[in-house]
N, C-alpha and C positions, 0 to 999 in steps of 0.2 A: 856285117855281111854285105857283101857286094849282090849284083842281080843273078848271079849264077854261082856263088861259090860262097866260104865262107873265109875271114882273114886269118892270113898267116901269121907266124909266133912275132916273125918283123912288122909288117902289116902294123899289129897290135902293137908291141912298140915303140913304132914311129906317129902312131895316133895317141899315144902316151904323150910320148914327148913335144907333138901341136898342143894339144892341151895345157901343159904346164907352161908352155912358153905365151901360149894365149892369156894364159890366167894366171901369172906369175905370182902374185899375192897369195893365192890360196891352194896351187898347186903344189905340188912335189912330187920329182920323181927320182927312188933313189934303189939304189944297191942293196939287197940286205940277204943275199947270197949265190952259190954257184950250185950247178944241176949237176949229178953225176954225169952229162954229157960236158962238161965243163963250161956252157953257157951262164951269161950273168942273170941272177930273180932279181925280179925289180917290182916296189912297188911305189906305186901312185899312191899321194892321200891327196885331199881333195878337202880345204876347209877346218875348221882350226873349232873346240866346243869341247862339252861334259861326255856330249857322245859320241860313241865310237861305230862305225860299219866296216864288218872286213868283207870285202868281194873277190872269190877269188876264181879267175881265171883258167881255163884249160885244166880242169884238173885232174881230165881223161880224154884219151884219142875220141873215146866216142861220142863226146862230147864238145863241140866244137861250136856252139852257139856261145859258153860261157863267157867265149871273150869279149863278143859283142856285146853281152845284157853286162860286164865291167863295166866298159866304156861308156 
């Protein structure tokens, strides 16, 4: 979230993909499908182990903080 708004679906991301470019060893960010608006789902993993965490993002209009607590 920026000081007056919160990020957009690009926003989000392009702050994906800082990240995995930052952190290329344990980063990833990949394809794993398309939205009935025909945009691409992309997910980040983060770290490589026995455990697993899925976060996931935006996963209602009304909700729009969830991107940032992803990130």
């Amino acid at each position: 979230m920026t000081s007056d708004r919160y990020l957009t679906v690009a926003e989000v991301s392009a702050a994906a993909r800082r990240l995995v470019t930052r952190y290329p060893g344990p980063g990833r960010l990949r394809r794993v499908g398309t939205s009935r608006a025909g945009r691409p789902l992309e997910m980040l993993s983060v770290g490589h182990g026995p455990a697993h965490v899925l976060v996931v993002a935006r996963p209602h209009p009304d909700e729009p903080v969830g991107a940032v607590t992803a990130l």
